[in-house]
Each structure stands twice: as structure tokens, then as C-alpha cells.
C-alpha positions as CSV (number, residue, x, y, z in Angstrom):
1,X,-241.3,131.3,-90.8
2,X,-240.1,134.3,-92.5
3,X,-239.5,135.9,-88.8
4,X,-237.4,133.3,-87.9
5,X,-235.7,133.5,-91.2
6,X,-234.4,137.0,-91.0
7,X,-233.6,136.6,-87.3
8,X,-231.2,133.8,-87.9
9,X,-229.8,135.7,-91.2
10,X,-229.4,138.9,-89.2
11,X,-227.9,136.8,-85.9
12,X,-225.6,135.3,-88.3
13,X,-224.0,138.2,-90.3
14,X,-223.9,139.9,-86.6
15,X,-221.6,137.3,-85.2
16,X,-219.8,137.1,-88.5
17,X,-219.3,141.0,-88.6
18,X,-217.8,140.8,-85.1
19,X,-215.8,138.0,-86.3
20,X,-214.5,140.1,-88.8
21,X,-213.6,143.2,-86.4
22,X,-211.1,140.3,-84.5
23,X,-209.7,139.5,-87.7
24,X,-209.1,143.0,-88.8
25,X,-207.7,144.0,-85.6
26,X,-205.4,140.7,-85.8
27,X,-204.3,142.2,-89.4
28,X,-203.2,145.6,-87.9
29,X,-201.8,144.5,-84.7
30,X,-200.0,141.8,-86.7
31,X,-198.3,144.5,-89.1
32,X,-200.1,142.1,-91.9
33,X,-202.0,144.9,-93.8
34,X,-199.7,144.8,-96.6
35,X,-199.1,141.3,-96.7
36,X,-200.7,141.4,-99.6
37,X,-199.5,144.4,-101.3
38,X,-202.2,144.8,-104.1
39,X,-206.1,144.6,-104.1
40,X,-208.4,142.3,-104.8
41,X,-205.6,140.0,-105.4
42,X,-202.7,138.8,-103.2
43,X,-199.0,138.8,-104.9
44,X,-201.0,139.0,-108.4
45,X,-203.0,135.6,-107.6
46,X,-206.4,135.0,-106.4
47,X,-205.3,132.5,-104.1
48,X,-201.8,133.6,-102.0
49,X,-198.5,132.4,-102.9
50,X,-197.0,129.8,-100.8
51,X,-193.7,130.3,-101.8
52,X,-191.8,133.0,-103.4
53,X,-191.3,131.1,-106.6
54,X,-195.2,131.3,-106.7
55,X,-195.2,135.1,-107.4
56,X,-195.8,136.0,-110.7
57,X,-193.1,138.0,-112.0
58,X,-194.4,140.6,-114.8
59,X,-196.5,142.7,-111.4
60,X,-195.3,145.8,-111.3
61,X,-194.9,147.9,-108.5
62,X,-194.7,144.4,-106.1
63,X,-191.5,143.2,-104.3
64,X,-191.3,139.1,-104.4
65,X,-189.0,140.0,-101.7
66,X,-191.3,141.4,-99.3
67,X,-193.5,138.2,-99.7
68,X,-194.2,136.8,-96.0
69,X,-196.3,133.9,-96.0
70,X,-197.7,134.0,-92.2
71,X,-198.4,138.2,-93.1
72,X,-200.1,137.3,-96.7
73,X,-202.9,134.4,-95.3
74,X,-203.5,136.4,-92.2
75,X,-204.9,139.5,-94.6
76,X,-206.0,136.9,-97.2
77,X,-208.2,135.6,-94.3
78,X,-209.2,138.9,-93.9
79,X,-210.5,139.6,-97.0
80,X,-211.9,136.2,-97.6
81,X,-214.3,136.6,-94.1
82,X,-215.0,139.7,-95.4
83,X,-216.6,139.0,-98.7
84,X,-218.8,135.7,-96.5
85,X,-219.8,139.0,-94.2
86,X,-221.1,140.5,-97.9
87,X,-222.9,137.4,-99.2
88,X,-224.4,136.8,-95.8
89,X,-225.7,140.7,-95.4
90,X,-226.8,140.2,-99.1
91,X,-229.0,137.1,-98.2
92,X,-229.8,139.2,-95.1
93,X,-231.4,142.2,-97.1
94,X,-233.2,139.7,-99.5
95,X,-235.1,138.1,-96.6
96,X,-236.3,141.4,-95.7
97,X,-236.9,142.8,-99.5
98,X,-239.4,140.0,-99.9
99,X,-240.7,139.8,-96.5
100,X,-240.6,142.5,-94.8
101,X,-241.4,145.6,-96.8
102,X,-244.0,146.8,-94.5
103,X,-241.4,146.4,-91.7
104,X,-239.6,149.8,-92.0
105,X,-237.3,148.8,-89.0
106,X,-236.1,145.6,-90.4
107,X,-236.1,146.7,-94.2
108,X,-234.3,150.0,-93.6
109,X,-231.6,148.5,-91.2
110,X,-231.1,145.5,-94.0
111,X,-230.8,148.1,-96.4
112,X,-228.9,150.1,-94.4
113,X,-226.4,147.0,-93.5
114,X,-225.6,146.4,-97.0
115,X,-224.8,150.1,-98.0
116,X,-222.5,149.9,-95.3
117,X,-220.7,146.8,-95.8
118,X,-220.2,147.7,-99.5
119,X,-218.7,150.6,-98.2
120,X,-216.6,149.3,-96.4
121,X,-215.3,146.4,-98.8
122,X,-214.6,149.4,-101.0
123,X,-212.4,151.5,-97.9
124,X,-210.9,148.2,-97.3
125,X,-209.3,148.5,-101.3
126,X,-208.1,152.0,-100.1
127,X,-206.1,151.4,-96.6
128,X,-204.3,148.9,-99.4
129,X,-203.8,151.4,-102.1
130,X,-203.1,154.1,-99.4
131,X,-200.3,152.2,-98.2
132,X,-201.6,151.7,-94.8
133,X,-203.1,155.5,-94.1
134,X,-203.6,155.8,-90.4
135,X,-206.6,157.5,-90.9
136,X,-208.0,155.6,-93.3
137,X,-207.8,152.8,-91.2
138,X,-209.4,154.2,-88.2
139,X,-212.2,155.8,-90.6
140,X,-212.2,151.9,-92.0
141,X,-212.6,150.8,-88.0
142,X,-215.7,153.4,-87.4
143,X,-218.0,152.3,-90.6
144,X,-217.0,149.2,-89.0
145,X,-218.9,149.6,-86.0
146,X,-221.9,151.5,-87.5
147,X,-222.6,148.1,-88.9
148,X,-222.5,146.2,-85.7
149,X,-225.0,148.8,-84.7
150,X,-227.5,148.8,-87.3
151,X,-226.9,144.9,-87.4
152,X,-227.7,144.5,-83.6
153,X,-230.9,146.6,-84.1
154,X,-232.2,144.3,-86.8
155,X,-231.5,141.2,-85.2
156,X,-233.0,142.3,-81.6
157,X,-235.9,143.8,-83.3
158,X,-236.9,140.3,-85.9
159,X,-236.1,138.8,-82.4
160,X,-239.2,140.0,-81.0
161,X,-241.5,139.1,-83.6
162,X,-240.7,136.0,-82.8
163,X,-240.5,136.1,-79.0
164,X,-244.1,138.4,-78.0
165,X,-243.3,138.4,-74.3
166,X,-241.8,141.3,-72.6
167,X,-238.0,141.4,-72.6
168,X,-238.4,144.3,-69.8
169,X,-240.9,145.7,-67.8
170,X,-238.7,148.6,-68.0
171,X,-240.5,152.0,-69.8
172,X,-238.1,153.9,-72.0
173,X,-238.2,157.4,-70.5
174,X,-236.6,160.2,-71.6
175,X,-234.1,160.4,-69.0
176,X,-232.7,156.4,-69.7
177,X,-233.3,157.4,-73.5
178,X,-230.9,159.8,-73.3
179,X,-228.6,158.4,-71.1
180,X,-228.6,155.2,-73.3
181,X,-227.7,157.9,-76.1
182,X,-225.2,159.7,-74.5
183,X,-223.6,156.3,-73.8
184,X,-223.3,155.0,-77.5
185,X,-222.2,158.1,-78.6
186,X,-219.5,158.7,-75.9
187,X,-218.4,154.6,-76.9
188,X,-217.9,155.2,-80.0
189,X,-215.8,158.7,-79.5
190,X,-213.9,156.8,-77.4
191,X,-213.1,154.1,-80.0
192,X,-212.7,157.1,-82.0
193,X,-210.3,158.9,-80.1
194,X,-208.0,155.4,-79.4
195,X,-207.8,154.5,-83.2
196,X,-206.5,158.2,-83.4
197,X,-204.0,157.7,-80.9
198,X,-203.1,154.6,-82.4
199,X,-202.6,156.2,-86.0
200,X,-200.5,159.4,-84.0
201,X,-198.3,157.3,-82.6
202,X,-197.7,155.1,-85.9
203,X,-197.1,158.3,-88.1
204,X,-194.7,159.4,-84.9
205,X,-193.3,155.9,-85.2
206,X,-192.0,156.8,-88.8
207,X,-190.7,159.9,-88.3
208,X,-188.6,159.2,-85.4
209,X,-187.4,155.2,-85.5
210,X,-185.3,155.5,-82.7
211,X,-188.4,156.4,-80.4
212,X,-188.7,154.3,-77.5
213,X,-192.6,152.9,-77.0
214,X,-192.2,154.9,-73.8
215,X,-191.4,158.0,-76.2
216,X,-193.9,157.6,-78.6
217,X,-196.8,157.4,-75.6
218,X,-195.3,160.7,-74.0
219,X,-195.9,161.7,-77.4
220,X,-199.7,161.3,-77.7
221,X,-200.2,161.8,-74.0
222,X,-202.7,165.1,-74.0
223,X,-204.7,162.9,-76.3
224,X,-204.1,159.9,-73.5
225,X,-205.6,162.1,-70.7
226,X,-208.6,162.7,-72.5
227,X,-209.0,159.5,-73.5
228,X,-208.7,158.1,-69.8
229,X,-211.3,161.0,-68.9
230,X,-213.6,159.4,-71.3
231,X,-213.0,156.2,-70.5
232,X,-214.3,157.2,-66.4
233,X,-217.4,159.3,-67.7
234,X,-218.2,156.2,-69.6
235,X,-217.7,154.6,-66.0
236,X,-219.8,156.8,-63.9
237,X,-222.9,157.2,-67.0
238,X,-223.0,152.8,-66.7
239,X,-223.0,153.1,-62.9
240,X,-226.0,155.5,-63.0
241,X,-227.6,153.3,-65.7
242,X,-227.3,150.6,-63.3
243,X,-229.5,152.5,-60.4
244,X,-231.9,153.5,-63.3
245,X,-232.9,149.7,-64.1
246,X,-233.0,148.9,-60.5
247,X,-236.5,147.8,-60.4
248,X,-236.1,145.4,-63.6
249,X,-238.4,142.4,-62.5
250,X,-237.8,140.5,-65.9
251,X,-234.3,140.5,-65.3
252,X,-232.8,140.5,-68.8
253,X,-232.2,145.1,-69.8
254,X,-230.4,144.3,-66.3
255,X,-228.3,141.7,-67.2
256,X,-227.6,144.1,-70.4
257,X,-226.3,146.9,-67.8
258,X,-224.1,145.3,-65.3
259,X,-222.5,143.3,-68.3
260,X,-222.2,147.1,-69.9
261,X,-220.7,147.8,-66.4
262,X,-218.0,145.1,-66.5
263,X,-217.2,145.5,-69.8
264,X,-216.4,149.0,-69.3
265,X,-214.1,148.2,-66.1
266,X,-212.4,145.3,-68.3
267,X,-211.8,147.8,-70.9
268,X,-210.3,150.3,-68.3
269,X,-208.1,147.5,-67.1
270,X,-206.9,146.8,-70.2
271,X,-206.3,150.4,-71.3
272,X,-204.2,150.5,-68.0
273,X,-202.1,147.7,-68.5
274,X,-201.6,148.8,-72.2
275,X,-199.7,151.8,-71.2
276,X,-197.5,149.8,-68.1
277,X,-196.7,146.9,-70.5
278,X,-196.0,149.3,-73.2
279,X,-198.8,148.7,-75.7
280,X,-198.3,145.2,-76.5
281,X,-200.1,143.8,-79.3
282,X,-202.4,140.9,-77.7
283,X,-203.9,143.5,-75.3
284,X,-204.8,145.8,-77.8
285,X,-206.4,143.6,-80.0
286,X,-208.7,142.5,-77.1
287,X,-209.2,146.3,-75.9
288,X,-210.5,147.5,-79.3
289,X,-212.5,143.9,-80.0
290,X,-214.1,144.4,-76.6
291,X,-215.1,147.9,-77.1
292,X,-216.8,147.3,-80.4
293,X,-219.3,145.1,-78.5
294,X,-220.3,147.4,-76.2
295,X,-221.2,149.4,-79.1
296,X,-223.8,147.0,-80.5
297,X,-224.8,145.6,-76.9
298,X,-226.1,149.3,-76.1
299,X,-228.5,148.8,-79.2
300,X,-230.1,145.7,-78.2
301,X,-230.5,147.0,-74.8
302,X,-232.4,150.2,-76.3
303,X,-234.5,148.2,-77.8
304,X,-235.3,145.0,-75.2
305,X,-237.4,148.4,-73.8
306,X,-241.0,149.4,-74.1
307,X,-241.5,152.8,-75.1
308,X,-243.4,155.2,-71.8
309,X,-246.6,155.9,-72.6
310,X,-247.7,159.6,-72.9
């Protein structure tokens, strides 16, 4: 009972985190991350203003003229997912306080999930007070995705409590240990490295208005190169994960590894049509949404694995 308890609690603050990364990405392609201008409220209210005759008028430091209704309920949203994200990690960690204390796994990536998604609730107050810091964004983005990880792990590993067959006949060897490694760590670089192309070219963006999008990506386009270099090592270590899990009878750490494969290709795709349509929003809310799963998709594969016996 209990194990089916957490795995459903962990499954479900999972989906909701990912949920949440779609939103947040919405927010910023959207150019809604000030549509409410202060923090926890929106326009001095707990609940946004419809109308700008809803706005209180003794805020200081607010503009009732830069009130946008669409901007305000797309970050109110935000925030709003956000804190069901927090009660649902909370309830989460609970579980797993009064269940599973003997379960270092499950505790300790509970624990782990909530530390981060206060964190993060707090960073979220300071991209608002920071006036939209590129950095702090991306740095918002990254804690982000730690959480998916340490989420996926939980969930995949209260999943086989529950489910005692083999997920792989596969044996985690050193050599698809590291390689499974060097692929989560070369993922999230890569997100890394395309949030800080992202900020560069919004700071650029400010100082020189009259830049073209054209401009502004001949701008960032060392940073481009290796980013597209990254992007086809990613390619090549997935392809050679592919002939590693060749002999996968129980089918599913291979269905985790050509899907890995094809996401990377979509994501390559997307990246290329990015810079030929000039980076238009839609596509790079789906680029960085799609590469954040990869992220946690890498962790459940890691651990659908039995460990080689020495």
C-alpha cells in the first residue's frame, strides 16, 4: 500500500514539475515575467487584476499602465502551478518520512525534492525582484531540471517495489555507467549553454534595439558553434548507447535509448530551424521543454538496470 502510495505521489509531482517547465518556458518566451511586476502578489492583489481600475493605487514602485491582462494570468498561472508542484512534493516527502525511512533512496531523493523546490520557489521571487536577470533565469531553469532528475529517480525506483520483475536483463557495467553519465551531464551543459545564449542575446537585445534577430545571432555565434558541437557529441554518445543495449531481450532500457536517440535528432532539428526561422518563440519553447526530458528520461533508464556483479 505504502509503495504504491509514494509511487503515485512521486509520478504525480513528476508530471506536474514538467508541467511547470512548459509553463515557465511559456512565461519567458511570452515576455510575461513581469506581468506581474511584484512578488508574491500580482498588481498588489492576490488574485490578478482584470481591469486596470482593479489596481490598487497606493503600490509604489508599480505602473497601472503597464498592466496587461493576457501577460499577468499567464505568470499568475505560473506561480499558481508552482505552489500545487510544492504541496504535491510536500505530500511526496511525507509519504516517504513515515514510510520509508529505511529506504535511503526514496527518503533522501523526497528530501532532496523538496529542498529543491523551496529553492526554487524562492529564485522564482528573485528573477521578479531582479527585474528579469538573464542569469538568474537560466540559474532558475537549471535547479529546475535537478528536480526533474532527483524526481524521475524516486519515482522509477518506488516503481520497482512495486513491479519485482526485471525491467532489463541488461547489467550496468562500467562502460554504459559512464556513458549514461557522460550523457546526463553533457544534457544538461547543453541546456546550460542554450539558456546562456538565450540570456546573451537578450542583454545584446538591450543594448543595441536596432539589432536585427539576424544581428543578435551573429552575435552569440562562437557560443552557437559550440553549442551545435555539443548538440552532435550528444548524437554520436546516444548512437553508441544504442549498439551497447543491443542485446536487451526485455525490450523496455531499449525503448529508453532509441526514444533518447530521437529525441536528440528532434532537438537538433529544432535547434536548426531556430536559427533559419530566426528564433521564433513556439520553437523554442518546444526545444528547451523537450530537452528537459531527456534529462529525467536518462535517470530512469540508469536505473531500469541491474547492477554487474563483481
Amino acid at each position: 500500500m505504502a509503495n504504491k502510495l509514494f509511487f503515485r505521489s512521486a509520478l504525480i509531482s513528476t508530471i506536474l514539475s514538467y508541467l511547470l517547465i512548459f509553463v515557465g518556458g511559456l512565461v519567458r518566451v511570452s515576455g510575461s515575467g513581469l506581468g506581474c511586476p511584484d512578488w508574491p502578489k500580482c498588481f498588489g492583489r492576490w488574485i490578478p487584476p482584470t481591469s486596470i481600475e482593479q489596481i490598487p493605487t497606493n503600490i509604489e514602485n508599480i505602473d497601472p499602465l503597464a498592466f496587461n491582462i493576457v501577460l499577468a494570468w499567464i505568470e499568475y498561472g505560473n506561480r499558481m502551478l508552482g505552489v500545487i508542484v510544492g504541496f504535491s512534493i510536500i505530500i511526496m516527502t511525507v509519504i516517504a518520512v513515515l514510510y520509508f525511512r529505511n529506504n535511503s533512496k526514496i527518503l533522501y531523493s523526497a528530501l532532496w525534492s523538496l529542498f529543491l523546490v523551496g529553492a526554487n520557489g524562492w529564485l522564482g521571487a528573485i528573477v521578479v525582484s531582479s527585474v528579469l536577470n538573464p542569469y538568474i533565469v537560466s540559474l532558475h531553469m537549471i535547479l529546475a531540471l535537478f528536480l526533474v532528475s532527483v524526481l524521475s529517480y524516486g519515482t522509477i525506483e518506488s516503481y520497482k517495489l512495486i513491479n519485482f520483475s526485471k525491467l532489463s536483463n541488461i547489467l550496468l557495467s562500467k562502460k554504459i555507467s559512464i556513458s549514461l553519465i557522460a550523457l546526463w551531464v553533457l544534457i544538461v551543459v547543453e541546456i546550460l549553454l542554450g539558456t546562456g545564449i538565450r540570456a546573451n542575446i537578450e542583454l545584446i537585445a538591450i543594448d543595441h534595439p536596432t539589432y536585427s534577430k539576424e544581428d543578435l545571432l551573429n552575435a552569440v555565434n562562437s557560443y552557437k558553434y559550440l553549442h551545435s558541437v555539443l548538440g552532435f557529441s550528444l548524437l554520436f554518445l546516444s548512437i553508441y548507447l544504442c549498439y551497447l543495449f543491443k542485446n536487451d531481450f526485455l525490450g523496455l532500457s531499449k525503448q529508453l535509448v532509441y526514444f533518447i536517440l530521437g529525441m536528440i535528432l528532434f532537438q537538433i532539428f529544432l535547434g536548426e530551424l531556430m536559427i533559419f526561422f530566426g528564433l521564433p518563440e513556439l520553437i523554442r519553447l518546444f526545444h528547451t521543454w523537450g530537452s528537459s526530458w531527456l534529462v529525467g528520461i536518462i535517470i530512469i533508464l540508469y536505473n531500469t538496470l541491474q547492477y554487474e556483479q563483481s
